[in-house]
C-alpha positions as CSV (number, residue, x, y, z in Angstrom):
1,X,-22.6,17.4,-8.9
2,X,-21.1,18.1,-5.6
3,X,-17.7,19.6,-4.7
4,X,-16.1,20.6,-1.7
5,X,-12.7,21.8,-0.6
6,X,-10.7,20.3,1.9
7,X,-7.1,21.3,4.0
8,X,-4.7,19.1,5.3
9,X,-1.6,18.7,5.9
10,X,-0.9,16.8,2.8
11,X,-2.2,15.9,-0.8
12,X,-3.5,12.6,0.0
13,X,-4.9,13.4,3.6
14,X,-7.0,15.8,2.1
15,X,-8.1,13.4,-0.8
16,X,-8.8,10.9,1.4
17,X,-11.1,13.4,4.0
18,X,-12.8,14.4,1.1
19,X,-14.0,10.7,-0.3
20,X,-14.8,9.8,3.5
21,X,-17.3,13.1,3.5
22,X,-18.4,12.4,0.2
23,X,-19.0,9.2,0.7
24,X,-17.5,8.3,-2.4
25,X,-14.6,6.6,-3.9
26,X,-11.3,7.5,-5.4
27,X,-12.4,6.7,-8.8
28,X,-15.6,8.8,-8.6
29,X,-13.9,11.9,-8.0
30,X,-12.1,14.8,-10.1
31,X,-9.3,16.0,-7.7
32,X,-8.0,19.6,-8.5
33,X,-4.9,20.6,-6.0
34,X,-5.7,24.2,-5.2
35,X,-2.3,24.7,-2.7
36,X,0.2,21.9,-2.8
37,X,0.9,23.3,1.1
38,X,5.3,22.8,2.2
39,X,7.4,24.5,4.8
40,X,7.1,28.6,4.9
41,X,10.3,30.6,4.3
42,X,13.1,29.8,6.1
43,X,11.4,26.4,7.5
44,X,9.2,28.1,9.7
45,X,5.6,26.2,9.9
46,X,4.1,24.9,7.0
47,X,1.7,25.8,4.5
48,X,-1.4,23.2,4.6
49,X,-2.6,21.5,1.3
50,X,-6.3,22.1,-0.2
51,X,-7.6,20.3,-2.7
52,X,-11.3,20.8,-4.5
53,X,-13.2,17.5,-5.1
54,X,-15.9,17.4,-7.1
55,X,-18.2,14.4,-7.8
56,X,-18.1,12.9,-11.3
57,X,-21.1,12.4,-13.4
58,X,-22.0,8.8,-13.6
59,X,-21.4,7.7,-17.2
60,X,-18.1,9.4,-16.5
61,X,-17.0,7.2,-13.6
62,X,-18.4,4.3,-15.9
63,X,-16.0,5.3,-18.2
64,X,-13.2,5.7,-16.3
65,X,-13.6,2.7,-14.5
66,X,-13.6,0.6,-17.8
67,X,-10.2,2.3,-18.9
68,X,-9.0,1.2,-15.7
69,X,-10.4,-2.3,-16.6
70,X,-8.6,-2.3,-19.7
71,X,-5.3,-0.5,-18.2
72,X,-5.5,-3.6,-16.1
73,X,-5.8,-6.3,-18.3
74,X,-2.7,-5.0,-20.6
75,X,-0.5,-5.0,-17.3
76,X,-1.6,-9.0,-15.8
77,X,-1.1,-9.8,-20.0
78,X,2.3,-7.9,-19.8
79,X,3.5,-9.3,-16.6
80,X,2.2,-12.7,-17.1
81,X,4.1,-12.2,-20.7
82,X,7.2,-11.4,-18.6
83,X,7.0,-14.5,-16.2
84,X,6.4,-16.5,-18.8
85,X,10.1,-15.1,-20.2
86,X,11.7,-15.5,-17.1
87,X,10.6,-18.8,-16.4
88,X,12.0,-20.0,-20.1
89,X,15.2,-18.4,-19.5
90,X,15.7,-20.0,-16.3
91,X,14.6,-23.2,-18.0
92,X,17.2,-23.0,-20.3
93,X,19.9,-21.8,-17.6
94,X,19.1,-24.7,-15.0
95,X,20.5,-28.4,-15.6
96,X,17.5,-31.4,-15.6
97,X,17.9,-32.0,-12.2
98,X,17.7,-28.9,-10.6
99,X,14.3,-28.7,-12.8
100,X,13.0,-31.4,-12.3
101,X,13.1,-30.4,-8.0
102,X,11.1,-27.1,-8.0
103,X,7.7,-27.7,-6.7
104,X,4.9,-25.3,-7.5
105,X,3.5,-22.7,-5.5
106,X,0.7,-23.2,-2.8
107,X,-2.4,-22.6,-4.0
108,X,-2.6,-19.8,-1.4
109,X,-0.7,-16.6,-1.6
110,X,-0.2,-16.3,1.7
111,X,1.9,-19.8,2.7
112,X,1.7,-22.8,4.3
113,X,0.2,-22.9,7.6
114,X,2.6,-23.0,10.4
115,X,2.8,-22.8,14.4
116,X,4.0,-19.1,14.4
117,X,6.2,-19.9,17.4
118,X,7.1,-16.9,19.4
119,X,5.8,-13.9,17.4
120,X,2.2,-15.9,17.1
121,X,2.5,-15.9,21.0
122,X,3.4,-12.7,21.2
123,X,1.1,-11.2,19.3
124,X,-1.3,-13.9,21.2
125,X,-0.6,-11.9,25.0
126,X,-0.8,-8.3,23.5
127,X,-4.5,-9.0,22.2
128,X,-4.9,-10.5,25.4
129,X,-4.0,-7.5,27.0
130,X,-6.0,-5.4,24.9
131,X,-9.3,-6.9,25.9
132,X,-9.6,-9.3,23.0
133,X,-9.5,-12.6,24.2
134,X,-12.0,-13.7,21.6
135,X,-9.3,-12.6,18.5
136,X,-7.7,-16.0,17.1
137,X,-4.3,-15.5,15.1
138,X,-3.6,-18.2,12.4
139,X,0.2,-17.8,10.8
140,X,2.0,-18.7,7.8
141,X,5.3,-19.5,6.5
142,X,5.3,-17.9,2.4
143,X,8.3,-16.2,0.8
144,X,7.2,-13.2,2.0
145,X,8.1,-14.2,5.4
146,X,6.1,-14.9,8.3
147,X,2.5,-14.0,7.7
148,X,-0.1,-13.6,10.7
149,X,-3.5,-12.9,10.4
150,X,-5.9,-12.2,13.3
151,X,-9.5,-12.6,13.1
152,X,-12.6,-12.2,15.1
153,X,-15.1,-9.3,16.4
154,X,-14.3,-5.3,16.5
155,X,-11.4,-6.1,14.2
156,X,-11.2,-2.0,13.2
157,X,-9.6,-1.3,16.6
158,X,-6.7,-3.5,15.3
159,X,-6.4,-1.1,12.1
160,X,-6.7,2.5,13.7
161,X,-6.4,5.5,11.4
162,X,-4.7,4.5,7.9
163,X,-3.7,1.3,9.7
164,X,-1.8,2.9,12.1
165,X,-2.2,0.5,14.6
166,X,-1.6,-2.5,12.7
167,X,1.7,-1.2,11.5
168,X,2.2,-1.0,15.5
169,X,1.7,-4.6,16.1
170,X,3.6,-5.5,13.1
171,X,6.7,-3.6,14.3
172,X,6.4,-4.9,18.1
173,X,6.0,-8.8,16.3
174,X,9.1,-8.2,14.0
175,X,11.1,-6.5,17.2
176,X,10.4,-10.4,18.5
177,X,11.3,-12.1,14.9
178,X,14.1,-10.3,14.9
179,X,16.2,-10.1,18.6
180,X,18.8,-12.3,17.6
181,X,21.7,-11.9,15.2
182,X,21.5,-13.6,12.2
183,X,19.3,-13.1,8.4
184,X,16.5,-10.9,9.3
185,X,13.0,-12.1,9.1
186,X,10.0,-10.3,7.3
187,X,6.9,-10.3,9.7
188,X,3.3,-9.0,8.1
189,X,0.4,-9.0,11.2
190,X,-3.0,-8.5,8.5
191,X,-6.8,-8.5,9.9
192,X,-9.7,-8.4,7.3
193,X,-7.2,-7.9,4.8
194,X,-6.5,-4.5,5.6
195,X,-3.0,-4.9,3.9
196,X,-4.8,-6.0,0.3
197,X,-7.2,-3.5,0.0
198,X,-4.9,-0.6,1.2
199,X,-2.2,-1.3,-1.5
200,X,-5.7,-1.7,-3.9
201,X,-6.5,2.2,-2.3
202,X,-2.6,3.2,-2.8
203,X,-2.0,2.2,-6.4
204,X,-4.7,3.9,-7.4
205,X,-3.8,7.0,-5.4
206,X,-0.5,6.6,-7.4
207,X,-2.2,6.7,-10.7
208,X,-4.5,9.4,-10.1
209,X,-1.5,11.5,-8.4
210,X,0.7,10.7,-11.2
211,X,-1.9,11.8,-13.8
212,X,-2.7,15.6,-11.9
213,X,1.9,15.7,-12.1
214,X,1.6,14.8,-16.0
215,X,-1.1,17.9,-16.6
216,X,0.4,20.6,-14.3
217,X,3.9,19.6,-14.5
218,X,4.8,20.1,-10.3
219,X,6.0,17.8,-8.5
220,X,3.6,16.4,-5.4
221,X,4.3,15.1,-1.8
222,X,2.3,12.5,-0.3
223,X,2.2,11.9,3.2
224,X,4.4,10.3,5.4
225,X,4.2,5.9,5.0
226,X,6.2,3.2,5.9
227,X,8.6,1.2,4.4
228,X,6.3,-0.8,2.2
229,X,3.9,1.3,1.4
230,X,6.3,3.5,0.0
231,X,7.6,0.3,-2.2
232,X,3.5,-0.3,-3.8
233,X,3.9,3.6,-4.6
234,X,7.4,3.2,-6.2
235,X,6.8,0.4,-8.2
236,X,2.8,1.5,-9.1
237,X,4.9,4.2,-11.4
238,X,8.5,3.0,-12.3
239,X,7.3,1.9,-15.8
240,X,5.4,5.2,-16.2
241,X,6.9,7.4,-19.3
242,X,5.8,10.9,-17.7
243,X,6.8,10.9,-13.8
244,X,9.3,9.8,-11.5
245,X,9.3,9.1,-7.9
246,X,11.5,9.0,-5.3
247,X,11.5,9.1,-0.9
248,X,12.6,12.3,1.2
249,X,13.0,13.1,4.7
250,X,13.7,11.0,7.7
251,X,11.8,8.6,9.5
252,X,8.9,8.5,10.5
253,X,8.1,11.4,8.6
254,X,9.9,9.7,4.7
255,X,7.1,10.2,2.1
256,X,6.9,9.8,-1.5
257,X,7.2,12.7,-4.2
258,X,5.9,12.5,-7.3
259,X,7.7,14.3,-10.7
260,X,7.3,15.0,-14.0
261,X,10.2,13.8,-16.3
């Protein structure tokens, strides 16, 4: 099987270099941290991370992959089991009329569709002014807030490195949502579902991460995120029995540390 070693400036940078030059997934990997990298004494520099990846044999990825079939399944049962509580309780909290005037979901996840107003225009003129007058951006009022999603050609010049800028245009668009005084408003700019299928990537980051804390017992520091994708990484392990996690350090630079109870 194959293994290399790679350095970066964090765990997951590395990790994620190595899949990209393996051409290979998270979950067909074994990840060994070699040096977990940090500041040098007294703050001067920093140490850079390497971790050894080494390609799994394929009846072990099979396996792995059905335990995290199975892990799955017990979760959606558990928190469908736990809606289905909350939804009895309020049941039984909420007089008849107040019942009988909640309306169900829309089908789709991501809202109704809606005009967008300014931020839609916005977001309109800056892909204008990037060259990409063929993008269209559709937007959608959910409870999530204001949901835009752009879509046409060359759409991975809209992510940039880990999304990078996406989260750009997301922060410019929610600087426009948000100019006035008054209860702030959630913006999420998306393109080819980027924001799905990096959570997807991120939980199971979490879960491998958590697992290499469990066996060696230190603590690990993932790289620097935003916001929200600190929240996925957070609540991927708050009902975990054998690590906790909480943020450090300032923006931009706040990241995620992983630690063994």
């Amino acid at each position: 099987m194959r293994s290399i070693e790679v350095t970066a400036k964090s765990v997951d940078e590395a990790i994620f270099m190595g899949i990209d030059q393996l051409g290979l997934s998270i979950d067909q990997v074994d990840i060994e941290i070699i040096e977990e990298g940090g500041r040098r004494l007294f703050g001067i520099g920093s140490k850079q991370c390497v971790v050894r990846l080494t390609e799994r044999a394929p009846e072990e990825v099979e396996r792995v992959l059905e335990e995290q079939e199975k892990q799955a399944e017990q979760e959606a049962q558990e928190k469908k089991e736990r809606q289905q509580a909350r939804t009895r309780e309020r049941g039984r909290k909420e007089p008849r009329g107040r019942r009988a005037q909640r309306t169900a979901p829309p089908a789709q996840d991501w809202g109704e569709p809606v005009d967008g107003g300014a931020e839609a225009a916005f977001l309109r003129e800056v892909l204008r002014q990037m060259g990409m007058e063929d993008a269209v951006v559709d937007a959608f009022s959910g409870e999530s807030g204001l949901y835009l999603r752009i879509s046409g050609p060359s759409m991975g010049i809209l992510i940039g490195r880990r999304g990078e800028t996406l989260n750009a245009l997301q922060y410019l668009t929610s600087l426009i949502a948000n100019r006035q005084e008054g209860e702030y408003r959630r913006v999420i700019v998306d393109t080819e579902n980027y924001r799905g299928r990096r959570e997807d990537t991120l939980k199971r980051l979490a879960k491998r991460m958590a697992e290499d804390v469990r066996r060696s017992g230190k603590s690990v520091s993932l790289e620097p995120m935003n916001p929200y994708e600190r929240r996925i990484l957070h609540a991927s392990l708050q009902d975990n029995p054998y690590v906790s996690t909480h943020s450090e350090g300032e923006e931009p630079f706040r990241h995620v540390v992983i630690t063994a109870k």
